[in-house]
C-alpha positions in Angstrom: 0.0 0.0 0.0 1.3 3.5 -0.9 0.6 6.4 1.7 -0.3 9.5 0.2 -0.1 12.4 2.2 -2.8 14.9 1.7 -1.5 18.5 1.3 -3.7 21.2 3.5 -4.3 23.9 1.2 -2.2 27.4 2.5 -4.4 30.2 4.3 -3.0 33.3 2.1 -2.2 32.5 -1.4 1.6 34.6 -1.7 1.4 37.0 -4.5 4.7 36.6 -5.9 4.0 32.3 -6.2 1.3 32.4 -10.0 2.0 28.5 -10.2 0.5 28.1 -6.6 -2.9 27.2 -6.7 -4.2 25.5 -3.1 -5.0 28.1 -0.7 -8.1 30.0 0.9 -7.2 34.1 0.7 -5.4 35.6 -1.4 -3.6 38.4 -0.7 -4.6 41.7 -2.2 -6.5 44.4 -1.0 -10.0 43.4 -2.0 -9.7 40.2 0.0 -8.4 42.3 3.2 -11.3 44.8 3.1 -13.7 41.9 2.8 -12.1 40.2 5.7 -12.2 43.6 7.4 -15.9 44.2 6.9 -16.9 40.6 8.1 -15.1 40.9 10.9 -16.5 44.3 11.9 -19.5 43.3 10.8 -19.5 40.1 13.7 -18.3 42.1 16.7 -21.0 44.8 16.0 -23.6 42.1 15.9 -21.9 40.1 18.7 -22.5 43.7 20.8 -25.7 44.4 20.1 -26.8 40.7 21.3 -24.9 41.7 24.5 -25.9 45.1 24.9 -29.8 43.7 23.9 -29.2 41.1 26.8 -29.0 43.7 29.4 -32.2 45.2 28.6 -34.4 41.8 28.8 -35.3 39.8 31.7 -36.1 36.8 31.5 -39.1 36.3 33.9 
């Protein structure tokens, strides 16, 4: 039996690698705003669930 080993595709794509084709991001500045805007995005909506949890009792 032959073991293959299963290569985990890279996080950020590097810009200088063009042959390089297994990864999840790449690196440019569309792909960091996006990122960005999710993230900001989830922490607002994460503090309005907190904030909106201190107003309601649960009774």
């Amino acid at each position: 039996m032959i073991d293959k080993q299963q290569d985990l595709p890279k996080f950020i794509k590097d810009t200088d690698n063009q042959k390089e084709e297994n990864y999840i991001l790449q690196d440019n500045k569309k792909t960091k705003f996006g990122a960005t805007f999710i993230i900001i995005i989830v922490a607002v909506l994460i503090l309005a669930v907190v904030a909106s949890s201190m107003f309601i009792t649960w009774e």
